[in-house]
C-alpha positions, 0 to 999 in steps of 0.5 A: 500500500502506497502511504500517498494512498492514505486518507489526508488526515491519517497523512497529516497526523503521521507526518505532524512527528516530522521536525519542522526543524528540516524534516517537514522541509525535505517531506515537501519535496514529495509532491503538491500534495505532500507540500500542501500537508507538510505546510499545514502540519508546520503552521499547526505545529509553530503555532501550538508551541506559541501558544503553550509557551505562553502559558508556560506548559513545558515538559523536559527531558534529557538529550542522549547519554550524558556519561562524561564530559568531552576531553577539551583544549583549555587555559589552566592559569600559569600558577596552578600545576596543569591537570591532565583531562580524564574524559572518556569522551573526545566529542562532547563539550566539557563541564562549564558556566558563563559560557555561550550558544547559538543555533544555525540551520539544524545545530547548536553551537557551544563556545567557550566558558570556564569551570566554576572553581576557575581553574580552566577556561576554553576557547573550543567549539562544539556543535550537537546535530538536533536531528542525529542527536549528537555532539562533534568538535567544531574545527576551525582552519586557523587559531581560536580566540584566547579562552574567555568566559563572560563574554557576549555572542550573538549570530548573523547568518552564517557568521558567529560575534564574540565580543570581550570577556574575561579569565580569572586566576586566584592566588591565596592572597588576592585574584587576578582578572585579565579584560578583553575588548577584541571582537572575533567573527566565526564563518560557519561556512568556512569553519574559520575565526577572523579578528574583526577589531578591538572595541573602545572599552574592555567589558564582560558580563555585557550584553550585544545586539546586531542591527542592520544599517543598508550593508552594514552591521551595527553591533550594539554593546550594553553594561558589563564590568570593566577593568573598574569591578566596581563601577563598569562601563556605563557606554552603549558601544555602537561598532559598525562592521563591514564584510570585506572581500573575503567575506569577513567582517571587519570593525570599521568604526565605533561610537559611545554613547552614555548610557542612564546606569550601569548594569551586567547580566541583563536582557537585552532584545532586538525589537527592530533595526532601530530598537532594543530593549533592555530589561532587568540585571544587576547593578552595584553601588560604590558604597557597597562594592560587594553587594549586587541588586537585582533589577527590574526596570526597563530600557528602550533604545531607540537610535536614530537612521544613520546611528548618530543619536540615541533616545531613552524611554523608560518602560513600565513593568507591570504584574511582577507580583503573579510570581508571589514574591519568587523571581529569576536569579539573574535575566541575562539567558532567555529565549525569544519566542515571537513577541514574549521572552522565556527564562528558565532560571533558578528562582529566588524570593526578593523584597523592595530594596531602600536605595530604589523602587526599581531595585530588588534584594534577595530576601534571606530571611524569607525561607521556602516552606511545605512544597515549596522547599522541593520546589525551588530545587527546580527550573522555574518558568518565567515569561515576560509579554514585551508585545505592547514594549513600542505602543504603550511602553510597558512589559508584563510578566505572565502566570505559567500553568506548571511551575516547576515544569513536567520533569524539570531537572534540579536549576543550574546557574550560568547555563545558556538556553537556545530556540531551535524550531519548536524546542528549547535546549539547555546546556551547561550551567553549574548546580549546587551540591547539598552534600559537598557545598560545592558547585558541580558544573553540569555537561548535560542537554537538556530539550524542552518541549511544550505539552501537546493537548488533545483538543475535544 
């Protein structure tokens, strides 16, 4: 029996567990018929994850055998006796935080990173194939950048941004930081690194955004920490970047502007060519250097045609209570699904801070009771709604049906999350070991997939 011979709504079914990622793709090539389906399972299936993510209806699981870690190049700081790796595995990216990720076609790539002890920082680059399921080195035809962590990544087409980041080394009486400010492009197609140029100021723990300007692309920079800790840059760095005739991008020119506050691990989104958002991180006072608050005020960025001159408009944040007094940790790793932003992130309670209205601090003195001390072991859901961010300046948080979602895994901190067609994946990251009180860095993927409902 030919399966084309079936009845269309036994066809669309069995082909509606097709990836949209490019299977559905490959399956329109069959024929009309196959296209005409193969389009209508996709629209259907995009618009079922819109839908349940909004409502926060996520299910996890983990991706492949997570046994070992993968035997890596990477920085051990010159004062410490270099350890030899022990990894069973050469193909999967080793235990790491602060770390960076982005998806293209049908792989995530992995860069960078550093273990939470500090003892070793990468420059390496993996890739996991979201169809076979499986991690390989990514090679490179000439020199990675130096290990870093912190740093910002963002994608354009086929071609990967790294901007700044740090390494650390710790010494019994004080700890060291070294800064970058260079800017290095990766060509997925080439599988070669370019040093594109250095930026005006050394930062980490920014934020970047790239916008497009006729044939040109601006790389927007935000927040971070400087070689001042305890105050940071308080510039926006506009870099404009050009691709030269070997198809390599090269930094041309910067401009800074000043920006309202200083800020590190916030989000920061494109809205369009000439707008971005900036939300939430932390911030540090100078009178007190050790002390992080946790934001929840909003920026909109909005520059003007040839990116000469910038506006600021504060925006509204509304609904932060649907939480009952529970928030995410940090907000600088999310995912952005249409016109609303996901964060799974350990969760932690927060009272009005003395110094601003818009400043949190964690309450220590609030403790978890009943069901909630098993709980907030697990990654929580947070969904901020940004649709009306242009029209009425304002963003809203929004309750989620499962918190903690269905087989959430215990929370990690300084992991990173990617969209990948119509699933959300999560590597890395480090989990706090009740036993040891110590971190323990995590290699593990995780998929994240939202509940399909039989509708009546």
């Amino acid at each position: 029996m030919d399966i084309s011979s079936l009845p269309d709504e036994l066809l669309e079914h069995i082909l509606s567990y097709l990836s949209v990622v490019t299977d559905l793709y490959v399956a329109s090539k069959v024929s009309k018929l196959w296209r005409k389906i193969c389009s209508d399972v996709f629209g259907f299936k995009i618009e079922t994850f819109h839908k349940e993510s909004r409502n926060g209806n996520f299910v996890w699981r983990l991706c492949g055998e997570q046994k070992s870690a993968g035997r890596t190049m990477h920085f051990v700081p010159k004062h410490m006796k270099p350890r030899p790796a022990s990894f069973d595995d050469l193909s999967k990216p080793s235990p790491r935080v602060m770390h960076n990720a982005t998806f293209y076609k049908n792989t995530i790539y992995v860069y960078g990173g550093e273990t939470s002890q500090k003892t070793s920082y990468f420059n390496d680059m993996f890739g996991y194939d979201v169809l076979t399921q499986k991690w390989e080195k990514v090679k490179s035809s000439n020199p990675s950048p130096t290990p870093r962590s912190s740093f910002s990544l963002v994608r354009n087409d086929d071609k990967i941004l790294i901007t700044g980041g740090c390494i650390s080394s710790r010494t019994p009486i004080r700890i060291t930081e070294k800064i970058f400010d260079d800017v290095f492009s990766y060509n997925i197609a080439n599988k070669s690194w370019n040093k594109s140029g250095s930026l005006r100021t050394k930062r980490y723990l920014h934020q970047s955004t790239c916008l497009r300007s006729g044939e040109s692309l601006k790389l927007v920079l935000v927040g971070g920490i400087g070689e001042n800790p305890h105050l940071g840059p308080t510039q926006i760095e506009v870099c404009t970047l050009t691709i030269d005739s070997n198809n390599l991008y090269n930094l041309t020119a910067t401009k800074t502007f000043d920006f309202p506050d200083v800020l590190i691990r916030h989000s920061q989104c494109k809205i369009d060519d000439h707008r971005i958002l900036v939300y939430g991180g932390m911030t540090k006072f100078p009178d007190q250097p050790i002390k992080c608050f946790i934001r929840n005020d909003a920026w909109l960025l909005e520059f003007d045609d040839l990116y000469e001159a910038v506006t600021f408009t504060k925006i509204n944040v509304e609904n932060v209570s649907v939480y009952h007094g529970m928030f995410p940790s940090v907000t600088n790793d999310y995912v952005r699904i249409r016109d609303f932003l996901v964060y799974f992130q350990r969760s932690c309670f927060i009272k009005e801070s003395a110094n601003c209205p818009d400043l949190f601090e964690v309450d220590h003195d609030r403790k978890p009771t009943g069901d909630a001390i098993y709980r907030q072991d697990y990654y929580h859901t947070f969904i901020l709604d940004i649709s009306q961010v242009v029209t009425t300046k304002t963003i809203t948080w929004q309750p989620v049906l499962n918190n903690p979602p269905k087989m959430a895994p215990r929370n990690s901190l300084f992991h990173k999350t990617v969209l990948a067609g119509d699933s959300i994946y999560v590597f890395g990251g480090s989990i706090h070991d009740r036993r040891t009180k110590q971190p323990q860095d995590s290699n593990n993927l995780y998929k994240v997939n939202v509940v399909r409902r039989i509708e009546n």
